[in-house]
C-alpha positions as CSV (number, residue, x, y, z in Angstrom):
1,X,137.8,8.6,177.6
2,X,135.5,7.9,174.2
3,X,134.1,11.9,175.2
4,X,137.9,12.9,175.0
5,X,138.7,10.9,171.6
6,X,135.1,12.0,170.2
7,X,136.2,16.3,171.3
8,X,140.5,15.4,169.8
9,X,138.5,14.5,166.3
10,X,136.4,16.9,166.1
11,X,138.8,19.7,166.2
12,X,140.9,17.5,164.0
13,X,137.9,18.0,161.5
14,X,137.5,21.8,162.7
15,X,141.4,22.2,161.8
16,X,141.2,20.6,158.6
17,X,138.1,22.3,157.2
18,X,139.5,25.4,158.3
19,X,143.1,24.8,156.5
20,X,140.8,23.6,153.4
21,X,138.8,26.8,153.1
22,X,139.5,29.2,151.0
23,X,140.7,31.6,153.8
24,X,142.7,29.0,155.5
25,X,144.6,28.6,151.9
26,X,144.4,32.1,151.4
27,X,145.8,32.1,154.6
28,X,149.0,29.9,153.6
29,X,149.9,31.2,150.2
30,X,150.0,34.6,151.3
31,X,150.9,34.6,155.1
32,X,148.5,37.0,156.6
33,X,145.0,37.4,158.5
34,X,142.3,39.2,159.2
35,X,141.2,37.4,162.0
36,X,143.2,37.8,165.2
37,X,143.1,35.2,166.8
38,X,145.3,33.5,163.8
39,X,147.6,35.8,163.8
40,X,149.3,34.5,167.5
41,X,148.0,31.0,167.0
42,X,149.5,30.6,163.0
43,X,151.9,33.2,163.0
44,X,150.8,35.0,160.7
45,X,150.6,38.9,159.8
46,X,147.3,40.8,161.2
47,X,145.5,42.7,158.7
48,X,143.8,44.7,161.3
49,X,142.8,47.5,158.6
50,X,141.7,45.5,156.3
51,X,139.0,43.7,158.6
52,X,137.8,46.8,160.1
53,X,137.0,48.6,157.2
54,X,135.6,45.4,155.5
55,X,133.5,44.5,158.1
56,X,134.5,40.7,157.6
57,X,135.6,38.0,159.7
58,X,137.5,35.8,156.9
59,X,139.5,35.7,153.4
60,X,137.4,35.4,150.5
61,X,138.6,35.6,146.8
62,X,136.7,39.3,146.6
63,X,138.7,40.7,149.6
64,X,142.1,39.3,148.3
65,X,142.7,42.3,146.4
66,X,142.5,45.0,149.1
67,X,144.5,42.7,151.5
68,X,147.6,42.3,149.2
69,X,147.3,45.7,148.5
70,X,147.3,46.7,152.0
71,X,150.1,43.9,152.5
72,X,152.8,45.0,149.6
73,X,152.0,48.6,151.1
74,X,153.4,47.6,154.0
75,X,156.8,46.7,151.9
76,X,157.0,50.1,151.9
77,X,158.4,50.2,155.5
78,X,159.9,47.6,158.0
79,X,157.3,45.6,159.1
80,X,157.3,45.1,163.0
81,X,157.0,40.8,163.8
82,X,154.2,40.8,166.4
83,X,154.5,37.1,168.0
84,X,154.7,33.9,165.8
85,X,157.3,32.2,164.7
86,X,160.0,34.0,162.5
87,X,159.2,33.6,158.7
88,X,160.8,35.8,156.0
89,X,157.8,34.9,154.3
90,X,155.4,36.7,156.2
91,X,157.4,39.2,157.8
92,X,159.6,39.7,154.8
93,X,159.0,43.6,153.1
94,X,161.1,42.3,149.6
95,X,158.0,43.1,147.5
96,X,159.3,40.6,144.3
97,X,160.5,38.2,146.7
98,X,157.2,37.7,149.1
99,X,155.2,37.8,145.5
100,X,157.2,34.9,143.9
101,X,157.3,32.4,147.6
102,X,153.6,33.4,147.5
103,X,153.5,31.8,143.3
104,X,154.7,29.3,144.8
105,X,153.0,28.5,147.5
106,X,149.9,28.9,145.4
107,X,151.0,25.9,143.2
108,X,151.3,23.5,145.9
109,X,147.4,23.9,146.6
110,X,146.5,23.6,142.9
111,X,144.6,20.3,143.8
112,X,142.4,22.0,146.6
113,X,141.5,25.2,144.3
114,X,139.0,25.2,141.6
115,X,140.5,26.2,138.0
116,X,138.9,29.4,138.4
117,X,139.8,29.8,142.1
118,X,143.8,29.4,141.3
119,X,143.9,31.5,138.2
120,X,142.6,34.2,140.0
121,X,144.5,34.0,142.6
122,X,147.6,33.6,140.1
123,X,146.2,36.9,138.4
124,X,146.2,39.0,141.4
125,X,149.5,38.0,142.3
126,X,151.1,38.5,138.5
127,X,149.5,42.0,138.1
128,X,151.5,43.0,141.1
129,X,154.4,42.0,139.9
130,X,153.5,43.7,136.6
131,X,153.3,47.0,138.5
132,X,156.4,48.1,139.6
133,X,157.9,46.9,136.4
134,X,155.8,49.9,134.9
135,X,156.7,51.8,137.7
136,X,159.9,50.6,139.2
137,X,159.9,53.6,142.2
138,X,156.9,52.5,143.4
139,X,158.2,51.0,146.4
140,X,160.9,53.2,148.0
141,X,164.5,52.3,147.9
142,X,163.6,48.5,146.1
143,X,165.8,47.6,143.0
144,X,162.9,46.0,141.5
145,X,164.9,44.9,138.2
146,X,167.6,43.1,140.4
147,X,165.7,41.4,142.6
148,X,163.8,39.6,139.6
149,X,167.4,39.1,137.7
150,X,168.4,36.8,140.6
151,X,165.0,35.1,140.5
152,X,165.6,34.4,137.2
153,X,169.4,33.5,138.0
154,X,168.3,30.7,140.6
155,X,166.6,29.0,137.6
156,X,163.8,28.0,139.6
157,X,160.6,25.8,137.3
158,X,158.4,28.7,138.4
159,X,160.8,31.8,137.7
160,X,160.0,31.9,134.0
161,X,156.4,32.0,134.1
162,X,156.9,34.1,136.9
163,X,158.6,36.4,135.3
164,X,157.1,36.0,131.4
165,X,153.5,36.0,132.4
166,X,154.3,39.6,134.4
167,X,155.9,41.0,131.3
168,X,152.7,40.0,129.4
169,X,150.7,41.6,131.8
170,X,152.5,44.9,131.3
171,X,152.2,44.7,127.3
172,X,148.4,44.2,128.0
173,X,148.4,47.0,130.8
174,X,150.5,49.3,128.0
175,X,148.3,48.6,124.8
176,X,151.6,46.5,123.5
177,X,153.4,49.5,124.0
178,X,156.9,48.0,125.3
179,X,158.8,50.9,126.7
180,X,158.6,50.1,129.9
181,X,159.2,46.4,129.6
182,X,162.8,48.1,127.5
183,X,163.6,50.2,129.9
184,X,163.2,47.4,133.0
185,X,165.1,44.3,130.3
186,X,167.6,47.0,130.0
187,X,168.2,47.4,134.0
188,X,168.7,44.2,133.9
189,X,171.0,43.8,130.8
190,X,172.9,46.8,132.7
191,X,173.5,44.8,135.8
192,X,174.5,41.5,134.1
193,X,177.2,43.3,132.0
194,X,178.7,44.8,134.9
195,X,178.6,41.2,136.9
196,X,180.5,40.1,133.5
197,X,183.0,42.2,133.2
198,X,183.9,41.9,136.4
199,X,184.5,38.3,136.2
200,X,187.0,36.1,134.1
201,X,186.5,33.4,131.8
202,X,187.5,30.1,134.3
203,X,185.2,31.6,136.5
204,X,182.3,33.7,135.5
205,X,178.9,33.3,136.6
206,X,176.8,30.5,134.5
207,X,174.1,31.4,136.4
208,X,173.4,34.4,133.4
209,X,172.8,31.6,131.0
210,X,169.5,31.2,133.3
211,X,168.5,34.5,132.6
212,X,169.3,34.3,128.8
213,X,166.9,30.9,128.9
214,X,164.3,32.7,129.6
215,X,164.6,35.6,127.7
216,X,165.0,33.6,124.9
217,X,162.1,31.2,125.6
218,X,159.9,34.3,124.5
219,X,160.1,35.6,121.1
220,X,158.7,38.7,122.1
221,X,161.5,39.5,125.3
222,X,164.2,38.0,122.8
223,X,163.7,40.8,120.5
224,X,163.3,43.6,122.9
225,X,166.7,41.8,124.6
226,X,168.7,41.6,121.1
227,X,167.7,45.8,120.6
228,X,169.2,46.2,124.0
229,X,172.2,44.9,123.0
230,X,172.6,47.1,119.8
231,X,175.4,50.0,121.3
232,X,173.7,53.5,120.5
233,X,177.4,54.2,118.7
234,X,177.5,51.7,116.3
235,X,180.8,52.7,114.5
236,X,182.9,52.3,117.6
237,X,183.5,48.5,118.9
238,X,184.3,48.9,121.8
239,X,180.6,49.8,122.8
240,X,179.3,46.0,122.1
241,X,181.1,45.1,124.7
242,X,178.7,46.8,126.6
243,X,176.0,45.0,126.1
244,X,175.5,41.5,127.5
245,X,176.3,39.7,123.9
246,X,179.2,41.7,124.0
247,X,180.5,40.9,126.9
248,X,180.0,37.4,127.0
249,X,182.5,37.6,124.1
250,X,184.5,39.3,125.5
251,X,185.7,36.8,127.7
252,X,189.0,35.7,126.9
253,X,192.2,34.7,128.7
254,X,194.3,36.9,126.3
255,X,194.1,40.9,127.2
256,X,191.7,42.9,126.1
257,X,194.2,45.5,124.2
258,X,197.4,44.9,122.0
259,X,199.6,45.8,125.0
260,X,197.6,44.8,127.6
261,X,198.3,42.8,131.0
262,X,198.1,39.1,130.6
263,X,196.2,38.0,133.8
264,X,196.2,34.4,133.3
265,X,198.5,31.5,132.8
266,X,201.4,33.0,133.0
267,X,202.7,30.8,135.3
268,X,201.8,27.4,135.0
269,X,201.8,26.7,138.9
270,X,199.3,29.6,139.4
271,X,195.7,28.5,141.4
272,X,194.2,29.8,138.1
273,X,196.1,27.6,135.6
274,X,195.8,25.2,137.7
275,X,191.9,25.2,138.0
276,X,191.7,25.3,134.0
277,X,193.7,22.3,133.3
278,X,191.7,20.2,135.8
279,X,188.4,21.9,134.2
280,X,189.7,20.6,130.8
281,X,191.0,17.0,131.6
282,X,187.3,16.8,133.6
283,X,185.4,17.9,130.7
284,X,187.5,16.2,128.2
């Protein structure tokens, strides 16, 4: 009986030291392997490439860079779930999506990782999202700029760093040359103005002020933001309603031309009048 409590502990310890090493926490943050045997027993995603032409047995902090590389590759094409559990996470081929879950999961092992360990762990994962900002067709068929908008949206602690610290990146990447951090702000502003003008004012998505938060936490986005909002016709003003600014504005529940349509409140027993007056009275 004592021989059989003595063996359970020791693979207690085994387990634990393992899950406290650097591969079993590189192992967690990022969801995939390069030893076999974990990837039945942990569900987790085989790098079987990435060990055979390393010649190594376990994660280290020098290998991490080929295996994400090998592992946002595979974004490129539906990965295949081989055993293990089903996790979106490891089986997921959402490049900006697996990065950001695997920010995450990094900062909930900030107390096991050395300063230097974590930020360059952080690092790796930041210049990838850096990359296809710079080079938004880098992964085939991904709408790169979206999938951080509703990142930003959710208004999660870590989007904005998330998101901030991969724009710096690119400015240190580009020499401070901002074009391509214009272009992608741009995509974005682009999609939020259609999502706006779409929508009406007792019910149009607050979840935009998210995204202006953290735009505007950064002096250096803020301004490339406020130039994307400048119309390239100036004279006509129409065209700033456009832009995001514009066509926040432009939110109104009187029409949008002399002899327009009205669409609201013209009937005081309609779901929408309805759903403003008990907005008001609530708020008031």
């Amino acid at each position: 009986m004592s021989s059989t409590k003595s063996n359970s502990a020791l693979l207690a310890n085994i387990n634990t030291k393992n899950n406290n090493s650097i591969n079993g926490i590189l192992e967690d943050i990022f969801g995939f392997t390069i030893d076999p045997s974990h990837g039945d027993s942990k569900g987790l995603l085989y790098l079987e490439e990435v060990r055979n032409v390393h010649d190594k047995k376990e994660l280290d902090l020098d290998l991490l860079q080929y295996a994400l590389f090998e592992r946002l590759f595979m974004c490129n094409e539906e990965i295949t779930q081989k055993g293990g559990v089903e996790d979106s996470h490891v089986w997921g081929s959402k490049v900006i999506e697996y990065l950001y879950t695997s920010l995450k999961n990094l900062d909930r092992y900030s107390a096991k990782l050395k300063p230097e360990e974590q930020k360059t762990i952080r690092d790796k994962i930041i210049q990838n999202v850096a990359t296809p900002i710079m080079q938004s067709d880098i992964y085939a068929g991904q709408d790169i700029a979206a999938d951080i908008l509703k990142i930003l949206k959710d208004g999660e602690p870590e989007a904005a760093g998330f998101f901030i610290d991969a724009c710096k990146k690119v400015l240190e990447e580009e020499h401070n040359n901002d074009e391509s951090l214009r272009k992608f702000i741009d995509s974005m502003n682009t999609k939020v103005v259609a999502e706006l003008r779409s929508s009406f004012l007792t019910g149009f998505p607050i979840s935009v002020f998210n995204y202006l938060n953290v735009i505007a936490s950064n002096a250096i986005l803020a301004e490339i933001f406020l130039d994307c909002c400048i119309p390239k016709n100036k004279e006509t003003g129409s065209e700033y309603a456009a832009t995001v600014i514009g066509a926040l504005l432009n939110l109104s529940a009187l029409p949008k031309s002399p002899r327009g349509k009205y669409e609201h409140f013209t009937n005081p027993m309609d779901p929408v009048s309805i759903y403003y007056k008990l907005a008001v009275k609530f708020t008031s």
